[in-house]
N, C-alpha and C positions, 0 to 999 in steps of 0.2 A: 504493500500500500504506500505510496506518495506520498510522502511528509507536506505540510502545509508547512511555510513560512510569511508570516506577518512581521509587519512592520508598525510600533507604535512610538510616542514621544514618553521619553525619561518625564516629561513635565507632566506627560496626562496620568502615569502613574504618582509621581508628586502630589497629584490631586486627591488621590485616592487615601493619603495619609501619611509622605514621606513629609518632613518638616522642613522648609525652605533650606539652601546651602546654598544658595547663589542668587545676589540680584538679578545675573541673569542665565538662568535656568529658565528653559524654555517653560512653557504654562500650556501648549497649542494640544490639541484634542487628538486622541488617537485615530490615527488614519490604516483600514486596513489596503495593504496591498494587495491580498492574493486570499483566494477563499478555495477549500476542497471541496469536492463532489461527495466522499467520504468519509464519516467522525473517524476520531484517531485514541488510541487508549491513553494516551500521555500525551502534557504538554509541560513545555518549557519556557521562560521568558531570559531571553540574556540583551547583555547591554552592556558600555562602556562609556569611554569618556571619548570626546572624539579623535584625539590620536592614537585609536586602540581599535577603531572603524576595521581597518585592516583585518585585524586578528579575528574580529566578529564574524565578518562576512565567512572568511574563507574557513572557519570551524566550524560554521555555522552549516555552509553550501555543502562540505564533504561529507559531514556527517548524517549527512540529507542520503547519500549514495548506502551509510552502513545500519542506518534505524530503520527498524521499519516500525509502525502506526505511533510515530512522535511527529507533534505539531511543536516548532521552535515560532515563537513570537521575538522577532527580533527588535529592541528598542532604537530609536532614535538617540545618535549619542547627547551625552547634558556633561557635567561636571564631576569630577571624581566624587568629590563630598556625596552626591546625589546620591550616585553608585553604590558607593561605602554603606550609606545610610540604607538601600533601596537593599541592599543584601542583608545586614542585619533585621531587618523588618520582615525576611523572606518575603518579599513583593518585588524581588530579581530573585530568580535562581542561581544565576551565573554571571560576576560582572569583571569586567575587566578597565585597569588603571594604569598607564604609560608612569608608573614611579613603585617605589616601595611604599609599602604600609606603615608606616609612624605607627609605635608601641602604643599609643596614646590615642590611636583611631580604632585600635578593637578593643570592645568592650570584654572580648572572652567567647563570644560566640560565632567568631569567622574564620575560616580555615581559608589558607592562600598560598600559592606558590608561585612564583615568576616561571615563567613559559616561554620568551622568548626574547631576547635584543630586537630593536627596531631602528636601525641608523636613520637619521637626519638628511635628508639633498636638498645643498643648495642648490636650484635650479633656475630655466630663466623659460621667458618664451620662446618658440622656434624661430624668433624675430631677430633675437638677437645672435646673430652671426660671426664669429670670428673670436671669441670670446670661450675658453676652453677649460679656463683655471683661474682662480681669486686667491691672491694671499690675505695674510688678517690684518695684513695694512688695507689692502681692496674692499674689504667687508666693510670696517671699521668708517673706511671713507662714504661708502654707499647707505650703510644704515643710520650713520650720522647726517647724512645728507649735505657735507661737502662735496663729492663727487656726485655729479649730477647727469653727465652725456655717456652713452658706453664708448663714443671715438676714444674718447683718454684711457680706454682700455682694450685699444685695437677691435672696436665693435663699430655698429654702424652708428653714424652720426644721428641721436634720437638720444630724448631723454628716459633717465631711467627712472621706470616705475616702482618702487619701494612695496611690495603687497608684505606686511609684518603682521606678529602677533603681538595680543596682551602680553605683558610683563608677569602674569602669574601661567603663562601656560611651559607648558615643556619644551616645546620648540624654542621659544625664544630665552630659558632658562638655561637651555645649551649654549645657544648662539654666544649668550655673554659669557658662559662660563669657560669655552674653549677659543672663541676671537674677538669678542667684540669688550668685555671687560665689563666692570658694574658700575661704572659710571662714567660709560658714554651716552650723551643726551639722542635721541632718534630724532631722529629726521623730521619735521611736521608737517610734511608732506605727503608721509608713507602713508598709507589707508592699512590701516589696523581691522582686521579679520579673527573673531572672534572664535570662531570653528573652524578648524583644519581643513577640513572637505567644503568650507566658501574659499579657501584660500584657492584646491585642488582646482575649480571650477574657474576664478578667475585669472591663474597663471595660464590654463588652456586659452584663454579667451581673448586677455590684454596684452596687446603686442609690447613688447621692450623692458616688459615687467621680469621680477625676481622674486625668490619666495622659496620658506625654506618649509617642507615638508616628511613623511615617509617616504624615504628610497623603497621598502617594501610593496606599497601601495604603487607607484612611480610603477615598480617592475611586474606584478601579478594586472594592473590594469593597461600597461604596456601603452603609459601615456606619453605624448609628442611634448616632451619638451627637452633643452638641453642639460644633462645632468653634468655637472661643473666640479672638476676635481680642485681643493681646499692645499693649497700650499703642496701643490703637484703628487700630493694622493686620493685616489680613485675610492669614489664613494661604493664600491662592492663587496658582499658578503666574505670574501677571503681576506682582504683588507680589515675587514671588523673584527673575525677571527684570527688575526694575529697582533691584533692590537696598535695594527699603524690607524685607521678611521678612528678617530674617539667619540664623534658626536654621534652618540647613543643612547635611546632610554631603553629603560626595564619596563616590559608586560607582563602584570602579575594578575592572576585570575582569582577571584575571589567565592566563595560560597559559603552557606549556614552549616555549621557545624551537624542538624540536624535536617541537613538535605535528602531529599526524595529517593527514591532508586531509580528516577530517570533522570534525575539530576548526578548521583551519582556515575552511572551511566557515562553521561557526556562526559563530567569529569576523568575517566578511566580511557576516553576516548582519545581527550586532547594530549592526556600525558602518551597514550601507546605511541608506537612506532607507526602507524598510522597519517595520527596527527602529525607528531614529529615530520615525517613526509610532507604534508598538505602546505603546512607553514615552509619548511626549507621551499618548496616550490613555488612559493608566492615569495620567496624575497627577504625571509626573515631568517634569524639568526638565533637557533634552536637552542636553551639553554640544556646543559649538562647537569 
């Protein structure tokens, strides 16, 4: 039998009784995508924060291929806090968080293990041409927004679009922590994009633009843009695993200590040699 997967927002479960963790955490109503012809004995709801989108999808789709009569409700990503909170509440089955777990965010009833590295690419649009490699002076000058044309970087004569993140997400948590330093001012020009997957969306779109996201997601959706080696090393999974890439977060997956047997289930899924498979093949960096 066909697994159903749905699609809802982290905020329409919020509504239902998780306690606010973010001004902005979505609030929007759940949207279903896809409906089956027939019931299913088990259902699941998973979710993450949105630089964990990757890991959902692709755990989410393969294990569609090994269950049979499980409906996975797939959430709309929101905020880790959400997440955390949405799992201890069991109103998420399974959530996933681009960072470790702070001792001080379980209360005693969550069980968790990192699952995989997720490196960082800096990337550009396919606009910008000639242009192969950024040192952390280059960065530095571009998200500050002293450098402004890519010609002064051997690219084409056009100004450079800045697409950044908030200051509390992981992406740009990296960015300052391995080139750009904690107190360089940004740029006030850059258009700050609050979810990962607005960013995915508008580096495809905005010519001359830049923007730093999952190299994973980059490679399992096999998107058109140029991916940019960082002081002439190659944003690729060999590189992460030898420790030359540094710009990396941790995917740790989370669950109720007193979770389902089809929750458990997936969880025995994602750690087999299976999963281990699913992820290496979309791009990620399987932890040991």
């Amino acid at each position: 039998m066909k697994r159903n997967l749905l699609i809802l927002t982290l905020g329409a479960i919020a509504l239902f009784g998780l306690p606010s963790c973010s001004t902005n955490a979505s609030t929007s109503t759940a949207t279903t995508v896809a409906t089956a012809a027939a019931p299913t004995d088990a259902s699941l709801k998973i979710g993450g924060s949105s630089s964990t989108i990757g890991v959902i999808q692709t755990l989410a789709t393969n294990y569609e291929s090994t269950s049979q009569n499980t409906k996975i409700t797939q959430l709309e990503p929101g905020q880790s806090e959400t997440v955390i909170a949405g799992v201890k509440q069991q109103l998420i089955d399974i959530g996933a968080i681009s960072k470790t777990l702070k001792p001080e965010e379980n209360d005693g009833t969550l069980e968790f293990r990192e699952v995989a590295h997720d490196a960082l690419l800096v990337a550009t649009h396919p606009s910008v041409k000639g242009v192969k490699n950024l040192t952390t002076k280059d960065l530095k000058a571009i998200y500050s927004g002293t450098l402004t044309n890519w010609k002064k970087l051997g690219g084409p004569d056009a100004k450079i679009v800045v697409l950044d993140r908030p200051e509390d997400e992981s992406a740009k948590r990296l960015l300052r922590k391995h080139y750009l330093g904690k107190d360089l001012k940004s740029s006030p020009q850059a258009v700050v994009l609050r979810k990962e997957g607005e960013l995915i969306e508008a580096i495809q779109s905005t010519p001359y633009s830049i923007g730093t996201f999952s190299l994973a997601y980059a490679i399992s959706h096999k998107l058109p843009v140029n991916r940019l080696s960082l002081n002439n090393v190659e944003p690729t999974a060999e590189n992460v695993k030898a420790g030359k890439y540094q710009m990396v977060r941790p995917i740790e997956i989370l669950w109720h200590k007193n979770a389902s047997e089809s929750t458990q289930g997936l969880i025995k899924y994602i750690f087999s040699p299976s999963g281990t498979t699913a992820l290496e093949k979309s791009g990620f960096v399987v932890s040991k």
